[in-house]
MISEFI-859672 format. One record per residue (C-alpha): residue in one letter; z, x, y. Coordinates in steps of 0.001 Angstrom, whole numbers. Example, Ala and Ser with C-alpha at 12.3 -4.5 7.8 and 13.67 -1.06 7.14 Angstrom:
REM residues 2
<dolum><res>a</res><w>7800</w><u>12300</u><v>-4500</v></dolum>
<dolum><res>s</res><w>7140</w><u>13670</u><v>-1060</v></dolum>
END
This chain:
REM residues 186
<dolum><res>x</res><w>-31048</w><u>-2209</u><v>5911</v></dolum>
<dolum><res>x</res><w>-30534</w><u>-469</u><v>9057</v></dolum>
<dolum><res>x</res><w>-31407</w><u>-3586</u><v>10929</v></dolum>
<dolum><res>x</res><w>-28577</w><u>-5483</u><v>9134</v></dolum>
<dolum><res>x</res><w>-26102</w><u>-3170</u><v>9723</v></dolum>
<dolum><res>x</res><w>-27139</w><u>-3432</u><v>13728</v></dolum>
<dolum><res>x</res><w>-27059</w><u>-7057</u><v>13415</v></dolum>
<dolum><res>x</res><w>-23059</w><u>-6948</u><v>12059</v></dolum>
<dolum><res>x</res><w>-22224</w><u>-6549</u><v>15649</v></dolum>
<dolum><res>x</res><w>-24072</w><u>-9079</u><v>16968</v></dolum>
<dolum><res>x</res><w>-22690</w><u>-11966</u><v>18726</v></dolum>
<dolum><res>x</res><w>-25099</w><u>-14600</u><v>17397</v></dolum>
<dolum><res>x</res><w>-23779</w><u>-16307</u><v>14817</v></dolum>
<dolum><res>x</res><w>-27271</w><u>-16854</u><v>13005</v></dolum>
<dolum><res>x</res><w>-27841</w><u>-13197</u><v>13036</v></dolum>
<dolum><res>x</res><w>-24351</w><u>-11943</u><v>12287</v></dolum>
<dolum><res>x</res><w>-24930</w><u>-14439</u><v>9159</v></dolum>
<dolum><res>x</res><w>-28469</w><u>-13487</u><v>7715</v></dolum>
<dolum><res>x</res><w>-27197</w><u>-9971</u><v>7945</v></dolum>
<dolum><res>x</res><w>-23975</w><u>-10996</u><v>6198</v></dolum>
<dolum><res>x</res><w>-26335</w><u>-12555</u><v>3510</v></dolum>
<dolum><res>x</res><w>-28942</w><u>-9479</u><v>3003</v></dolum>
<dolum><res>x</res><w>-26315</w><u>-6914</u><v>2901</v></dolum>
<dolum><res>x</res><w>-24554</w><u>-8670</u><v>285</v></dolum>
<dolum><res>x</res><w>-27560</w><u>-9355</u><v>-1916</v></dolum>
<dolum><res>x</res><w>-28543</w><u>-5724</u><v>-1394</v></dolum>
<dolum><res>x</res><w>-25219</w><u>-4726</u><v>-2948</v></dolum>
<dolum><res>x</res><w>-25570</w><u>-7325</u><v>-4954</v></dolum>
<dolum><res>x</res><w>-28582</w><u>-5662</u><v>-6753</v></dolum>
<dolum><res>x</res><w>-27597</w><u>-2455</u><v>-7222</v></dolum>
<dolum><res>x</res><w>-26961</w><u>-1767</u><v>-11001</v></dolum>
<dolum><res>x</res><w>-23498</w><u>-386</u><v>-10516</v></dolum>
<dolum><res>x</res><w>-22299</w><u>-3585</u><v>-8737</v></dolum>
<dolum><res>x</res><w>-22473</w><u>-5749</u><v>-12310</v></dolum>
<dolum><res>x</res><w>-24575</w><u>-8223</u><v>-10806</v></dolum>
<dolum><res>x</res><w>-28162</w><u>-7505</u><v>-9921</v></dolum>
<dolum><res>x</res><w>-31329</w><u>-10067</u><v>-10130</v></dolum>
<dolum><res>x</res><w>-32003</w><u>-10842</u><v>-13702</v></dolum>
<dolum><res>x</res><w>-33701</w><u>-13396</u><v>-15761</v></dolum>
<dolum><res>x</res><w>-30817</w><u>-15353</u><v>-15999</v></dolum>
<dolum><res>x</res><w>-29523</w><u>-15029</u><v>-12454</v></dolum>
<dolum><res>x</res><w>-29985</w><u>-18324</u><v>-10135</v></dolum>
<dolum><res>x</res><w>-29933</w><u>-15915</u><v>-7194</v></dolum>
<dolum><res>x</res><w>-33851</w><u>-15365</u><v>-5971</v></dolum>
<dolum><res>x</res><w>-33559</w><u>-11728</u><v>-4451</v></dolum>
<dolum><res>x</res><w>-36912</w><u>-11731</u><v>-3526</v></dolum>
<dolum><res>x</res><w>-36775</w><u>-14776</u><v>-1173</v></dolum>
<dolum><res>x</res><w>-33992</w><u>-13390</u><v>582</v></dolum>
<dolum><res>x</res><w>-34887</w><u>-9518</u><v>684</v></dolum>
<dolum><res>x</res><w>-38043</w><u>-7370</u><v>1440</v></dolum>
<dolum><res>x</res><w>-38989</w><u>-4670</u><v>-1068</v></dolum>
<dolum><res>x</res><w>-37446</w><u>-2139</u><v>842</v></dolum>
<dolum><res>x</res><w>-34276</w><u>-4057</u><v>1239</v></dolum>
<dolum><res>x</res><w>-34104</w><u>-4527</u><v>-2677</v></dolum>
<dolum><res>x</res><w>-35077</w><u>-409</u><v>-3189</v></dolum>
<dolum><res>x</res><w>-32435</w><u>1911</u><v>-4344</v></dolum>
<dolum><res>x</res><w>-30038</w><u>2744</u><v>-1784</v></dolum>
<dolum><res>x</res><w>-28261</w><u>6179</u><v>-2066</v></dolum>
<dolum><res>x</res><w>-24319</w><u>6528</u><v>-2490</v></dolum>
<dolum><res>x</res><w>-24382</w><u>7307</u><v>1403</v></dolum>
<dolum><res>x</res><w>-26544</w><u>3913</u><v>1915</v></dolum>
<dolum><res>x</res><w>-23619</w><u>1825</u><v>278</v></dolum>
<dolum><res>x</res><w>-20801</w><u>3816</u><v>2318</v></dolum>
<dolum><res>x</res><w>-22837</w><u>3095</u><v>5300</v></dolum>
<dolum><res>x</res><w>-22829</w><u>-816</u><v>3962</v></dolum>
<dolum><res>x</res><w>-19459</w><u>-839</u><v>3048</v></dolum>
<dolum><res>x</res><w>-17827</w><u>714</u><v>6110</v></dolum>
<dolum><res>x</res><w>-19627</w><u>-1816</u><v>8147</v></dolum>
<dolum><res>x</res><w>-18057</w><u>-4676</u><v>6363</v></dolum>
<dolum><res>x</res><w>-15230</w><u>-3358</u><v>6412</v></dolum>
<dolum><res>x</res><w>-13978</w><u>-4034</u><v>9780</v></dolum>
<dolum><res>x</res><w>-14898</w><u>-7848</u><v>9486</v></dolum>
<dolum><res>x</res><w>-13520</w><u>-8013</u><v>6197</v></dolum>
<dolum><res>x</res><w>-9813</w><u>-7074</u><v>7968</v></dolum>
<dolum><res>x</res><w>-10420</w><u>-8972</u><v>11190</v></dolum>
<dolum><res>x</res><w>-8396</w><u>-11785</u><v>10448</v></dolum>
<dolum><res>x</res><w>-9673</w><u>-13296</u><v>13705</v></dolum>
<dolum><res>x</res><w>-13583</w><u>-12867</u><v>12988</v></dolum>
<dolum><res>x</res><w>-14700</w><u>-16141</u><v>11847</v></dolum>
<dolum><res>x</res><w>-16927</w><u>-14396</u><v>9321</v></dolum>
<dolum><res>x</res><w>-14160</w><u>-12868</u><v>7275</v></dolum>
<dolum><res>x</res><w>-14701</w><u>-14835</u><v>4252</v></dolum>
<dolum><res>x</res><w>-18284</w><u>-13953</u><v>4387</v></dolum>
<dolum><res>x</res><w>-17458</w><u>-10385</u><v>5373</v></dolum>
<dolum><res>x</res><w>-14926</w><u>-10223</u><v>1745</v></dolum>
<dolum><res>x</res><w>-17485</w><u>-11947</u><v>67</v></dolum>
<dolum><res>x</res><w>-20258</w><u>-9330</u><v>821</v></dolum>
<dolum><res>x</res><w>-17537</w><u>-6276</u><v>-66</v></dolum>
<dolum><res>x</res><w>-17090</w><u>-7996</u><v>-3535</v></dolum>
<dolum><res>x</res><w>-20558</w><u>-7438</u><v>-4348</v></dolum>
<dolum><res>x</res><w>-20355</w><u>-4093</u><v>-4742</v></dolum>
<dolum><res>x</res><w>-19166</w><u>-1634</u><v>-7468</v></dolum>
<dolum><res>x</res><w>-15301</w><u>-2042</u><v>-8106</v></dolum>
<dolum><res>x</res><w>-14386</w><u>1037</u><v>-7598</v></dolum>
<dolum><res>x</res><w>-15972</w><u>794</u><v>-4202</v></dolum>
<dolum><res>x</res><w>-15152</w><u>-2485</u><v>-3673</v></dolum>
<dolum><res>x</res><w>-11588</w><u>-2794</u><v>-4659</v></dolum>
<dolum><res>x</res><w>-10085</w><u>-243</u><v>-2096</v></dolum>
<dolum><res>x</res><w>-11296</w><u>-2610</u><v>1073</v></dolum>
<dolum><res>x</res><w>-10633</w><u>-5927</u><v>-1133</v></dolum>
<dolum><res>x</res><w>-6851</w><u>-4656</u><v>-1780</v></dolum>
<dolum><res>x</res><w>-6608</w><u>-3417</u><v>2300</v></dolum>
<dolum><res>x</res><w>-7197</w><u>-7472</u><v>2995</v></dolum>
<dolum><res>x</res><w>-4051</w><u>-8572</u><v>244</v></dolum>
<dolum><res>x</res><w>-2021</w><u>-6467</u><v>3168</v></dolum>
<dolum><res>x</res><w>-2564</w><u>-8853</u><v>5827</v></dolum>
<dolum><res>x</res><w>155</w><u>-11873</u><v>5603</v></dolum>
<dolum><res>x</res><w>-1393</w><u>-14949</u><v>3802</v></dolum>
<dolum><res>x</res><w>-290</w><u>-17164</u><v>6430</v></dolum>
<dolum><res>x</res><w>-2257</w><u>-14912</u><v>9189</v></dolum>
<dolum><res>x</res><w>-5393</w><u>-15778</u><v>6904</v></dolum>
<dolum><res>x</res><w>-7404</w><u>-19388</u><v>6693</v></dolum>
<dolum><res>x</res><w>-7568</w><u>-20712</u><v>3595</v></dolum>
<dolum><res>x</res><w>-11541</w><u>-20310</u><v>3091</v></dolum>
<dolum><res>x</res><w>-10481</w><u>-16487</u><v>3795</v></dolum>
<dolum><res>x</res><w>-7179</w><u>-16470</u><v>1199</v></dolum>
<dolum><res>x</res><w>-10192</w><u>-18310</u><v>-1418</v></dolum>
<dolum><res>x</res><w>-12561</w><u>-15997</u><v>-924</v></dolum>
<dolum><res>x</res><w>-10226</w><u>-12837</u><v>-1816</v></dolum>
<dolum><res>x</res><w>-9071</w><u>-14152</u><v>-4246</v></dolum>
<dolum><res>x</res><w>-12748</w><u>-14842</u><v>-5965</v></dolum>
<dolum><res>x</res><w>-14110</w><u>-11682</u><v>-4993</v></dolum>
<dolum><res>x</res><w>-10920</w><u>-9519</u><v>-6436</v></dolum>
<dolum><res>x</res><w>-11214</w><u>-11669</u><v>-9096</v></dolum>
<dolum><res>x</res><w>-14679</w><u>-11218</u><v>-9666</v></dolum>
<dolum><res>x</res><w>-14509</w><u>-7620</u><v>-9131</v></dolum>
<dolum><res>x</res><w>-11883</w><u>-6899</u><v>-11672</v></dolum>
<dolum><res>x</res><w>-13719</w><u>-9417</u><v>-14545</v></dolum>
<dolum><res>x</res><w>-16759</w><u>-6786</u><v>-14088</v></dolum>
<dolum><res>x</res><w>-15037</w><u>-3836</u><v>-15488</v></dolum>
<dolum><res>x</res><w>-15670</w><u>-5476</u><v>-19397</v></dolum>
<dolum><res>x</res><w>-18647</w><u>-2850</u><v>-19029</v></dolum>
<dolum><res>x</res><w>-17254</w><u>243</u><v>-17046</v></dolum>
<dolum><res>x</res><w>-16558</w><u>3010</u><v>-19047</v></dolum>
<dolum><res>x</res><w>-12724</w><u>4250</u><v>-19709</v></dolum>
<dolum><res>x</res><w>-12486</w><u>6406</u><v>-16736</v></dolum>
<dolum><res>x</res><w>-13953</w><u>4300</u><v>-14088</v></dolum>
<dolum><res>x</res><w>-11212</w><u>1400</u><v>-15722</v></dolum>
<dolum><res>x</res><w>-8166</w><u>4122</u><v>-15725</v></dolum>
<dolum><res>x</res><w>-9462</w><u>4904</u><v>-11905</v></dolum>
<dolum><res>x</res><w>-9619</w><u>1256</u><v>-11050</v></dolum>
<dolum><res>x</res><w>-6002</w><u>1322</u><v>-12840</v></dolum>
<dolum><res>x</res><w>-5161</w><u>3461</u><v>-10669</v></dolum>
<dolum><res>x</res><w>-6133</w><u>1872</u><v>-7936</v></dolum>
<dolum><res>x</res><w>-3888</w><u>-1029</u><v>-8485</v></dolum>
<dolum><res>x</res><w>-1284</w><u>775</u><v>-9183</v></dolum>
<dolum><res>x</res><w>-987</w><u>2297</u><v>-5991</v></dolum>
<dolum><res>x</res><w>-1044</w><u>-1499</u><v>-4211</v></dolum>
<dolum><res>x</res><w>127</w><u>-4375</u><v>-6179</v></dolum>
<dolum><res>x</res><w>-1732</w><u>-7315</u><v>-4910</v></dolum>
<dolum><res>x</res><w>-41</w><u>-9576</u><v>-7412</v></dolum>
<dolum><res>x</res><w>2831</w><u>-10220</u><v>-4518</v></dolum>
<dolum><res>x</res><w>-67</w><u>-11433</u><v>-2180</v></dolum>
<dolum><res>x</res><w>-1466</w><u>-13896</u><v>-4563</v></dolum>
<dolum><res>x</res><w>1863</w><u>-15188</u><v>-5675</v></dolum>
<dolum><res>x</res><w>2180</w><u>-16420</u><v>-2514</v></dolum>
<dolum><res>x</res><w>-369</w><u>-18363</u><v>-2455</v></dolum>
<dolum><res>x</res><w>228</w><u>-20621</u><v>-5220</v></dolum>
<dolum><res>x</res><w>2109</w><u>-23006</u><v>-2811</v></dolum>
<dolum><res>x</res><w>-856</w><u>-23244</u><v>-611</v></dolum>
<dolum><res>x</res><w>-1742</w><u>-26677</u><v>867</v></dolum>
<dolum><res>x</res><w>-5823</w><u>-26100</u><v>373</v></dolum>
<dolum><res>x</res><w>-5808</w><u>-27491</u><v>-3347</v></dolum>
<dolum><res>x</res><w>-8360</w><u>-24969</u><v>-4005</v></dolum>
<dolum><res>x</res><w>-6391</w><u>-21700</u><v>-3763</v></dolum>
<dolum><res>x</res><w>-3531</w><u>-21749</u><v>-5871</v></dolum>
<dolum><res>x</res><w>-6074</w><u>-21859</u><v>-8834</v></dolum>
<dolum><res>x</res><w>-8123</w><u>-19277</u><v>-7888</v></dolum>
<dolum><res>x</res><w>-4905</w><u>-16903</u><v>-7142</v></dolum>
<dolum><res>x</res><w>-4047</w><u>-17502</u><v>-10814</v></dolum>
<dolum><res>x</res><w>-6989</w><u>-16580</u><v>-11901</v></dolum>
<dolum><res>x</res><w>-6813</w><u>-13386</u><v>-9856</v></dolum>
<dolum><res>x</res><w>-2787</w><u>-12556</u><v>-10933</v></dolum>
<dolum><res>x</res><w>-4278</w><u>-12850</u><v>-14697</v></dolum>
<dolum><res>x</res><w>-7296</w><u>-10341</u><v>-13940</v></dolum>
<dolum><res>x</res><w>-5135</w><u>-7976</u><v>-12219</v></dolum>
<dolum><res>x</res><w>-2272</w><u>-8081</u><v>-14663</v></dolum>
<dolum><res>x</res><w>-5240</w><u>-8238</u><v>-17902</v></dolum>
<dolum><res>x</res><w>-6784</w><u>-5173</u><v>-16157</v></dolum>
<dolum><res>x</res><w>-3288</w><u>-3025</u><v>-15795</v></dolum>
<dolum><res>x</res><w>-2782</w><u>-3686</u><v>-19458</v></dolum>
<dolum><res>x</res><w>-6175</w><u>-2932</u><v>-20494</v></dolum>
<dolum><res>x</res><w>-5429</w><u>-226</u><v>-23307</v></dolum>
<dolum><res>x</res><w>-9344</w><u>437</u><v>-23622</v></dolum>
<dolum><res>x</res><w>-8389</w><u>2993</u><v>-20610</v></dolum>
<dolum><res>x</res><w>-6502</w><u>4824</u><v>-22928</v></dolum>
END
């Protein structure tokens, strides 16, 4: 995974996009991220990673991961930032959400629209995995929203021109607002 995390700095865009694509796989697979090859799962992990890239990776592993991403994921002018959200989103939510929420800071309108799509999935996607975390880890998450309401951010994108957004930030206002009220927390 090393290798991958090199190749996030990379200037070739072929490179900078394979590593995209193994690093989010590899988070991907880990059983904490909700995902995670299984027989029903279209996604072929072993086509796309080696052994060792589908191995357990340590806590520290998926810090490393995540703090890599992380800068592309904010870099509104990285024209990988969609890809860069899209890899974050793979991972745990409670991992995941913190870096996902630091992107519904930036302005919509300093975002493309493949970019305001994609964090809108991945939040989306995120939250909608919690149906199997226990009560803590969904107070925490809670918590979590609580301390930045994305709900403004999406709001205002339901005027967007790119037909496909204003859906999709529905769909993420009702996970956010069905995860606040979840009283399984409790």
């Amino acid at each position: 995974m090393r290798a991958n995390l090199c190749a996030l700095s990379s200037g070739d865009g072929k490179i900078l996009d394979s590593a995209l694509l193994k690093l989010a796989l590899a988070l991907g697979s880990l059983p904490s991220s909700g995902y995670g090859p299984s027989g029903d799962d279209p996604t072929n992990y072993n086509s796309v990673l080696s052994t060792a890239e589908r191995e357990g990776f340590s806590d520290d592993d998926v810090a490393e991961m995540i703090g890599a991403l992380r800068p592309l994921a904010l870099n509104n002018a990285c024209n990988r930032q969609s890809s860069a959200i899209w890899a974050v989103g793979k991972d745990a939510p409670a991992i995941a959400l913190p870096v996902l929420l630091e992107v519904t800071r930036i302005p919509p309108d300093q975002l493309d629209s493949g970019t305001q799509f994609q964090i809108c999935i991945s939040l989306h996607d995120c939250l909608e995995r919690l149906s199997d975390a226990s009560r803590a880890e969904v107070r925490d998450i809670q918590r979590i929203l609580r301390s930045h309401d994305p709900i403004p951010f999406f709001k205002s994108l339901l005027s967007s021109s790119d037909e496909r957004v204003p859906g999709v930030a529905e769909a993420a206002i009702a996970e956010v607002v069905r995860t606040l009220v979840d009283t399984s927390a409790e």
